[in-house]
N, C-alpha and C positions, 0 to 999 in steps of 0.2 A: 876246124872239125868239131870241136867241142860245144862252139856254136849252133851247128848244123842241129846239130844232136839234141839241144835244148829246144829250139826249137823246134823242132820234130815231136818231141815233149807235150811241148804245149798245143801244135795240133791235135794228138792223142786224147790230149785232156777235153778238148772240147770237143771235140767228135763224142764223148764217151758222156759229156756234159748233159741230160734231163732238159727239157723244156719247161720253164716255170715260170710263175707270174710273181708279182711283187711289189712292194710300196718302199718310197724313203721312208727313212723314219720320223721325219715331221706329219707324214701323212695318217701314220697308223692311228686308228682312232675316230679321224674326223670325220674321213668320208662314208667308212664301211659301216653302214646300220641298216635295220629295219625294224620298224612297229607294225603290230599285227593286233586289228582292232576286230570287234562282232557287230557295232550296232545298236539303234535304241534296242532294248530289252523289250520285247512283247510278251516273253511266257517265260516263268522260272521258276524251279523246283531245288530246294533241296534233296541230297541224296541220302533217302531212307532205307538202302537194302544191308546196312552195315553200320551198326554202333560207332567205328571209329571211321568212316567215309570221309574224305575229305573233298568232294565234288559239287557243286554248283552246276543244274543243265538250265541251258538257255536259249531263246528260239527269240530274233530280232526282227527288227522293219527292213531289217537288212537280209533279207532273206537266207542269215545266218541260225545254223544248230550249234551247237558248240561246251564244252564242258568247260567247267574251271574250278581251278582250285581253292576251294574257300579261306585255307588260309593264308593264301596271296595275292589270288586272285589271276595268277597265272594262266594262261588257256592252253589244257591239256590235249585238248583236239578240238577241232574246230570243219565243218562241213559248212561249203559255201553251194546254194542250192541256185537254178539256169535262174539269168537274170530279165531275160526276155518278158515276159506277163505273167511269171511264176510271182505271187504274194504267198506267204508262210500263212496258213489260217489258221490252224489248229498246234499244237503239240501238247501230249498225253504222256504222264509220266505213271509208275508204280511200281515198287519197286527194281525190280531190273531191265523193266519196260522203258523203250521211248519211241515214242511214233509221230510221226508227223504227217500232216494234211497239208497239202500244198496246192496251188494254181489251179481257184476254185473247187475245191476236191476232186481235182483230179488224177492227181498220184498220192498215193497211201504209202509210205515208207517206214519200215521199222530199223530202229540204228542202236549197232553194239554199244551199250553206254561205258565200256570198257575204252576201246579205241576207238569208236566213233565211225567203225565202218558199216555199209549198209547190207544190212541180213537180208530182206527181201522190197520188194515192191509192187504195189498194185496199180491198177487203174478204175478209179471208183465212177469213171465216166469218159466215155469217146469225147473228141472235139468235135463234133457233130451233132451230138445230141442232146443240149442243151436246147431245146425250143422253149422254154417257158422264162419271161425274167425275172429276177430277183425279188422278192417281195421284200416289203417294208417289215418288216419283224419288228412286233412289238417286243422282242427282248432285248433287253441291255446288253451292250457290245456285243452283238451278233453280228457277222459278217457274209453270212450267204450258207457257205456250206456247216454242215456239223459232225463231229467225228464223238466216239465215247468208245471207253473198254468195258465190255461187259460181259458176266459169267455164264457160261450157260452148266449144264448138267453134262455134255461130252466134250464142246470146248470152250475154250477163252476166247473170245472175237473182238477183232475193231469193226465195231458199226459206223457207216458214214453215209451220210446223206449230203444231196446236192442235187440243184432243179429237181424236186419231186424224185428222184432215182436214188433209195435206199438199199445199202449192199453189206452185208456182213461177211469178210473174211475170219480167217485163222490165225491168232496169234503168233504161232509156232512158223507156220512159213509164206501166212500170206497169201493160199491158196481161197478161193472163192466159194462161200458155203450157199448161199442164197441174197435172192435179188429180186426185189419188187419197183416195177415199175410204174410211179401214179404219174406220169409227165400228162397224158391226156386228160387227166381231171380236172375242174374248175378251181378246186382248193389249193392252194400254197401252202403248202408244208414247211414249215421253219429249222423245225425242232423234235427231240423226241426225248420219252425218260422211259427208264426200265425197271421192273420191281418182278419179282415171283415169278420168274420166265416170262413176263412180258412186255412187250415193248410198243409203247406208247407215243405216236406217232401225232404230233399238233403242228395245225396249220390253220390259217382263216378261209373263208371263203366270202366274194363280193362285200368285203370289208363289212361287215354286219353280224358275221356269226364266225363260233370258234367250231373247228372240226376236231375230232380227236376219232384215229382210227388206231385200233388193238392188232397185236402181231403178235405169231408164236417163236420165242426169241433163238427155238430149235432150227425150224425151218420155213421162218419168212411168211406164212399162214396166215391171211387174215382172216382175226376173228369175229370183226366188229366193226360197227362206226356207227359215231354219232355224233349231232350239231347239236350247239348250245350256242342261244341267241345272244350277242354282246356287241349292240350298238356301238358301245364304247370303245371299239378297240383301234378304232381306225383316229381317235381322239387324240393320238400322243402317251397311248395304253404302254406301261411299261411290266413285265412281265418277266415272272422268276420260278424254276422249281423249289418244293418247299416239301424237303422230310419226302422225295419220293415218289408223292402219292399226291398232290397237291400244285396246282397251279395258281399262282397267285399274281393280280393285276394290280396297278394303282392306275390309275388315269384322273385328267383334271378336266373334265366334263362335269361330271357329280362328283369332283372331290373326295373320291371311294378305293376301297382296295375291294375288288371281288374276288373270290376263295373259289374254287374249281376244283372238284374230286377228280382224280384221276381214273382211281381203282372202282369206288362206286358209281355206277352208272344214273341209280336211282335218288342220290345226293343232288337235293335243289344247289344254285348258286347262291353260295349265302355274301350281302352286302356288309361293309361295313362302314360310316364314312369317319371320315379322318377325323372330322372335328368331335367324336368321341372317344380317340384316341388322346385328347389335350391340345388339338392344336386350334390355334387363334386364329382370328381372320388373318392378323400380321402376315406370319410365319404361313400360314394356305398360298397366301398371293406372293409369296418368294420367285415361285420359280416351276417349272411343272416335276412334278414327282418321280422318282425314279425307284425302282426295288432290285436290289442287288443280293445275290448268294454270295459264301464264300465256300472258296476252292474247287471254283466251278469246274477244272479241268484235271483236277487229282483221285475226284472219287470220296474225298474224305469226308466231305462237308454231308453228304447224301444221308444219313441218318439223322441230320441235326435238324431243328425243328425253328434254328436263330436266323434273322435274316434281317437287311440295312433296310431303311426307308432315307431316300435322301432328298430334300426339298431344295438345299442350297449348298454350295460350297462351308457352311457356318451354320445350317440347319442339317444334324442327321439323326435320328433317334434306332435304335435295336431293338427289332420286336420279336415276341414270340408265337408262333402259333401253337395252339393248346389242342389234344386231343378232338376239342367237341368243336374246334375249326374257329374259337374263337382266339382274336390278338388280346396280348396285353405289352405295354408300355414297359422294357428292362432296364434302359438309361439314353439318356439323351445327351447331344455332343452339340453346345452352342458355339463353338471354334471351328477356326477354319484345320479341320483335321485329317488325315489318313487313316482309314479303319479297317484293319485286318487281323483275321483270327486264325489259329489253328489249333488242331486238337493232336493232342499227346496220351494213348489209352483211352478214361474213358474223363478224359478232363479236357476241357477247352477255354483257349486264354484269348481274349480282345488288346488288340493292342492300340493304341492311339499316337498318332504320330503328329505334332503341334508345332510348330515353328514359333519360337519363343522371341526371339531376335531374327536380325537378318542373318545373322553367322550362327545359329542353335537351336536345337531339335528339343524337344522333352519325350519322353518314350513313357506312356503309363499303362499299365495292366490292368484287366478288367476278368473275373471270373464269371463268367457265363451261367454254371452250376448252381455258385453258392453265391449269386448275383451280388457280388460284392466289389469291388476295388483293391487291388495286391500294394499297397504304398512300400513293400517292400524292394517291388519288383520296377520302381521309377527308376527311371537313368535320365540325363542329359547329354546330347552330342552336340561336338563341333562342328559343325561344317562350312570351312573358309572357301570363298569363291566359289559357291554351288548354286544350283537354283532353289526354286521350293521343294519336297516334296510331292511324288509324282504318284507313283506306286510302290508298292512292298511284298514281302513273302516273310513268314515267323518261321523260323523252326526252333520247336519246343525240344528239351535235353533234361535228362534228370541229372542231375550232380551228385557226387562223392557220396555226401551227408544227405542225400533221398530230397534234395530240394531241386526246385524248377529253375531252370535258366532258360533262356532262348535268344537265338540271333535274330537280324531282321537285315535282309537283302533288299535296300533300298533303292528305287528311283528317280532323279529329281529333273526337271524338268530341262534343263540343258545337258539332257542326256546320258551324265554321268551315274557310274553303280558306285555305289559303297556294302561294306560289310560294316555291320555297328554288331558288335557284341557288351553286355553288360558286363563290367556298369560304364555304359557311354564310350567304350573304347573303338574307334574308327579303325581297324584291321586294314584295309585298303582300299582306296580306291582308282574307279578306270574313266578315264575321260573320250565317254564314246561318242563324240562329238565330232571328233576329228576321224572319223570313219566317214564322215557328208563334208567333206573338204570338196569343193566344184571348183576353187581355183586358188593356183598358187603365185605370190608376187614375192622376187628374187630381190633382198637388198643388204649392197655390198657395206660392212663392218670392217673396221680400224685391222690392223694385222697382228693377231696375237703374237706373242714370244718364238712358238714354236712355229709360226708361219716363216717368222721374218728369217728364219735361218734361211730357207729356201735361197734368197739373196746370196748366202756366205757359198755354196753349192753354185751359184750362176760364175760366183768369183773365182770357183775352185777352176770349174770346168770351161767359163767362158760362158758370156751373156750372149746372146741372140736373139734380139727386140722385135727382128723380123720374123721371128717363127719359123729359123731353119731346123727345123727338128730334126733332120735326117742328118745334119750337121752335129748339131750337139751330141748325136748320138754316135757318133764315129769318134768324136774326142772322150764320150765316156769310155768307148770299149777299148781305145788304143790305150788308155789309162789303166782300164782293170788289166791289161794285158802286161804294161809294164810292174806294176804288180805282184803279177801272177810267175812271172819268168825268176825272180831268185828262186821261189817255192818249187817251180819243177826242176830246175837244175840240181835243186840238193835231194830229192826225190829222187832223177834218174842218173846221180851222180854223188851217189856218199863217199 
């Protein structure tokens, strides 16, 4: 009887038993993981809306948004955008802004930089009405469409252009302020810049002449247009805003930077050619010319009057343009370098980034203002098993003692991100490389210690080499059951 009763016991107990899943204990560990990667880096900002911020935003080839934590490098959210013919074009950051331009400019999205979720969305163009194609843009890394934030006098808007169809939403919810449409015109529209409420719309036309048409940044009004003849643009013309107000070309036809008023209409194009800048025949026949801003997509760089001229990877020189639209010569970079700046108040630091070795970096400062060199401000980094550098971002910090520091979010050419903080200390880095894995090959390894237990377990319970699982599994539970039965007898029989 007492039997029975025990029994009975232990039916109760399992009846009353939870369903739950589980590992041996040689397993815990080995199997259960997951990495969770972004991508090459396309666009990256530090986070300026807060002195002690500790966030990194990033927008990848992987048609990744995504935050991270600077000083780990950890990803505090991360938004994985459709993968179908969606390319990331644009992302726009300021303060607690972050926007993003996606598949062709076609969706406009603004995203919480808190957690990453989406506040609103536009459509900066139907899949239909695209009839004009892409033009050649003479600007440096343009990709088709163009996105920018800018102030008006009642709201904040993101402006975006795409095929000829320029649209200015509302910061706030993304609602649609105005929309011009040039699709039927001859001209290709690239690009645009905006100063004093206006917005300044460039584009070429029959590869010959540059068009610039004016808009009122309130409400989409045109006020103007006009051609300016520039054979040279269809040459390999490379092409940068400059202080705002200013369009500036280099091209290797004439060997010339030509200067291009924005604001005055009645400003001839003034020429300048290179080889009065200092350069030689040598260093002319490099390679064709290139003109680059910095912080083309933050807004910051827009008052500054400094901008790159690059002839080779080992030939780069920083020039200035001066009031009366003339360059002059700031300093010149005969190494194969990374040249990125950023301004903190009303001071702006050049950074050069030099691969010294194959495993080390040299980091040197250059002050822009007081055109001088910071030798204070040198560091050195390691970096074992990396590629070159690629790209970078500065962010400037004033310290304790009123002196300057700054990080630098590096990218090197096998894809991987590092944080380098001074002096030379590598904080972390992420190997985004392994986010383009296309295939995996499985190969079987020696039986570690805690594998081979497994074995002691076949012996416990009995081997079964044929794979009766259904078997082994009735010898485990008659097991936990003999077990189990002292435990519930003195349970339901103290």
């Amino acid at each position: 009887m007492a039997g029975i009763k025990g029994y009975m016991c232990v039916i109760l107990c399992l009846i009353n038993l939870k369903h739950c899943l589980g590992l041996y204990a040689d397993q815990v560990g080995l199997f259960d993981w997951r990495q969770s990667y972004i991508g090459k880096v396309k666009f990256s900002f530090f986070d300026v809306s807060t002195h002690s911020s500790k966030r990194l935003f990033v927008g990848t080839e992987s048609n990744v948004i995504a935050a991270l934590n600077s000083r780990t490098g950890g990803i505090l959210w991360r938004q994985v955008l459709e993968e179908s013919e969606v390319v990331l074009d644009t992302l726009l950051y300021r303060e607690n802004v972050l926007v993003s331009s996606s598949s062709a400019g076609k969706f406009i999205r603004s995203w919480d930089t808190s957690n990453g979720a989406l506040l609103w969305e536009a459509i900066g163009h139907s899949a239909s009405s695209p009839s004009k194609k892409v033009a050649n843009s003479p600007f440096h890394g343009w990709n088709g469409p163009q996105a920018a934030l800018v102030d008006s006098k009642e709201n904040e808007l993101v402006v975006s252009l795409a095929f000829n169809v320029i649209k200015a939403f509302a910061l706030q919810d993304g609602s649609e302020k105005w929309s011009v449409d040039n699709s039927e015109q001859t001209a290709d529209y690239f690009s645009f810049q905006h100063s004093s409420g206006i917005l300044y719309l460039v584009g070429t036309q029959n590869d010959v002449d540059i068009v610039i048409q004016t808009l009122n940044i309130e409400n989409g009004q045109i006020k103007g247009e006009r051609r300016i003849g520039a054979p040279w643009v269809n040459s390999g013309a490379s092409c940068t805003f400059v202080k705002k107000s200013s369009l500036v070309c280099a091209e290797m036809f004439s060997y010339s930077i030509h200067i291009i008023s924005l604001t005055d209409e009645s400003a001839p194009v003034k020429t300048i050619s290179l080889a009065l800048l200092g350069l030689g025949v040598e260093e002319l026949s490099l390679g064709k010319p290139n003109v680059h801003s910095f912080g083309s997509y933050s807004n910051s760089w827009d008052e500054r009057s400094e901008f790159l001229l690059k002839l080779s990877k080992t030939h780069q020189l920083i020039l200035n343009l001066n009031d009366d639209r003339s360059i002059t010569v700031m300093t010149k970079f005969i190494e194969q370098s990374v040249l990125r700046a950023a301004v903190l108040g009303n001071r702006a630091i050049l950074v050069s980034i030099t691969p010294i070795t194959d495993e080390s970096l040299e980091f040197k400062c250059y002050d822009l203002d007081n055109k001088r060199d910071l030798p204070d401000m040198t560091q050195k980094a390691v970096l074992v098993d990396h590629g070159e550098p690629e790209d970078a971002v500065v962010y400037l910090f004033t310290k304790k003692e009123n002196e300057l520091g700054y990080r630098v979010f590096l990218t090197t050419t096998d894809h991987s991100v590092s944080l380098v903080q001074f002096p030379g200390r590598i904080m972390w880095s992420r190997e985004e490389a392994l986010a383009e894995v296309t295939a995996v090959e499985v190969v079987e390894l020696p039986f570690s210690p805690s594998q081979a237990n497994f074995e002691t377990l076949q012996e416990e319970f009995g081997a079964h080499p044929n794979g009766r699982v259904v078997g082994l599994g009735c010898v485990i539970f008659i097991n936990l059951l003999a077990t189990l039965q002292p435990h519930t007898e003195s349970l339901c029989f103290p």
